[in-house]
C-alpha positions as CSV (number, residue, x, y, z in Angstrom):
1,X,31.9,23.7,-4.0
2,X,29.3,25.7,-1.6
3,X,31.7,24.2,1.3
4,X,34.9,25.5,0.5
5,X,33.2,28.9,-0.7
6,X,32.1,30.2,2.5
7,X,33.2,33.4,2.5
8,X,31.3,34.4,-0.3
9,X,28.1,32.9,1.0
10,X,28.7,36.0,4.4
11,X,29.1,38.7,1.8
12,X,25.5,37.2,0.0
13,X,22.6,39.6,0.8
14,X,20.5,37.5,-0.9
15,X,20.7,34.6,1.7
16,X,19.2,34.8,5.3
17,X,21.8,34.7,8.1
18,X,19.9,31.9,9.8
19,X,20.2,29.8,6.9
20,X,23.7,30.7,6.9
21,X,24.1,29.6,10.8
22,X,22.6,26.4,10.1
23,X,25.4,25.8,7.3
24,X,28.2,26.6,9.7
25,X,26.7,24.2,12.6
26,X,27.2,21.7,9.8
27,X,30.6,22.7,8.5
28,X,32.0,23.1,12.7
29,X,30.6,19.9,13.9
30,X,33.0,18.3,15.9
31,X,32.2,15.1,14.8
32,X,29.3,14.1,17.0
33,X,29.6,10.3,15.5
34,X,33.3,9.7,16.8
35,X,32.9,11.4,19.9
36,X,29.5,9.8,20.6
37,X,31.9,6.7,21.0
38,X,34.1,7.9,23.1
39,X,31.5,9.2,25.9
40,X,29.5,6.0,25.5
41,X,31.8,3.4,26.3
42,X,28.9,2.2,28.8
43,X,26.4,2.1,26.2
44,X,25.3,-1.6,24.3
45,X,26.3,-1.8,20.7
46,X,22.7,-1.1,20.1
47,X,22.4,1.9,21.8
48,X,25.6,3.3,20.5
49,X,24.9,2.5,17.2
50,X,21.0,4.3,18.0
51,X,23.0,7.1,18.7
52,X,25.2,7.2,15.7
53,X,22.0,7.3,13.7
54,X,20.5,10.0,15.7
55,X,23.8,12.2,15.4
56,X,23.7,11.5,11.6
57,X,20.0,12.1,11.1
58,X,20.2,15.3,12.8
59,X,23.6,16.1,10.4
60,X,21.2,15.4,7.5
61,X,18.3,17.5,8.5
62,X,20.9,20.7,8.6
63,X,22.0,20.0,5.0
64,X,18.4,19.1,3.8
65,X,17.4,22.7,5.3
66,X,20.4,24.5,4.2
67,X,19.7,23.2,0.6
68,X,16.6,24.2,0.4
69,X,17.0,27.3,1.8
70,X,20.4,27.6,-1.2
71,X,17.5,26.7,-3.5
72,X,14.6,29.3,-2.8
73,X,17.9,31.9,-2.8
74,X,18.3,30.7,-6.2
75,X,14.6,31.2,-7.1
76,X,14.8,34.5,-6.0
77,X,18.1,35.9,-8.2
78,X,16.1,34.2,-11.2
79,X,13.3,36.2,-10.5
80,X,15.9,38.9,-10.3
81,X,17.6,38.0,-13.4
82,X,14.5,37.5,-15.7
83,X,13.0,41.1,-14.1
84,X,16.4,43.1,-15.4
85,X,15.9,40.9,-18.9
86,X,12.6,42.1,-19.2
87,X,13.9,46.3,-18.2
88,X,16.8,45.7,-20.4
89,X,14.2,44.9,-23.3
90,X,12.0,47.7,-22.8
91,X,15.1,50.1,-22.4
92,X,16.0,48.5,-26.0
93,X,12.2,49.2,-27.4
94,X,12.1,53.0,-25.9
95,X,15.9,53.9,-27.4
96,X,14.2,52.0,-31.0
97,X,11.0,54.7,-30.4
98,X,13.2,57.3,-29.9
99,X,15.1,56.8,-32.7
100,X,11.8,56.3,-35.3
101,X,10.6,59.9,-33.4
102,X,13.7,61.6,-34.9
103,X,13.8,60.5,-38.0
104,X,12.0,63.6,-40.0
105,X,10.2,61.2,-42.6
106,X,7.3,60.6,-39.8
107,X,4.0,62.6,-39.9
108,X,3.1,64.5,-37.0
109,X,0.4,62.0,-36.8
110,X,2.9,59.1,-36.5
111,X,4.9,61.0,-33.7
């Protein structure tokens, strides 16, 4: 879903554009496994196969990062979220006061 949605992760403020860098090395890899074959047709089963891992370990470090980085981005827009709940509420409670100091049954006391 976050793959195919990539424009919409550029036009995110929210999200720092290192993190976003990181994602596209991942999305434009060239394939590092398939071509690691091809350039190491010298190379003993075990090293190729040394190098495979390497290629994928370093593939899997990107995402790891990239995900966690997607997941403190989330953190902050609940933050976010639960701040304008909490504005929206008092907004709701000052329009309620308002009302009550209209009304002409109140002492000046009450006011």
């Amino acid at each position: 879903m976050i793959i195919e949605n990539r424009n919409s992760y550029l036009k995110n403020p929210y999200i720092n554009n290192s993190n976003y860098t990181q994602l596209k090395k991942v999305l434009n890899n060239k394939n590092k496994i398939a071509t690691a074959e091809k350039k190491s047709v010298n190379l003993s089963p075990e090293d190729l196969i040394k190098k495979k891992i390497k290629a994928l370990n370093n593939q899997l470090n990107y995402i790891e990062n990239s995900e966690q980085q997607l997941q403190i981005g989330m953190s902050v827009l609940h933050q976010k979220e639960t701040g304008l709940n909490n504005i929206t509420d008092i907004g709701n409670q000052l329009t309620e006061l308002s009302s009550q100091y209209k009304k002409s049954d109140l002492s000046e006391k009450d006011k």
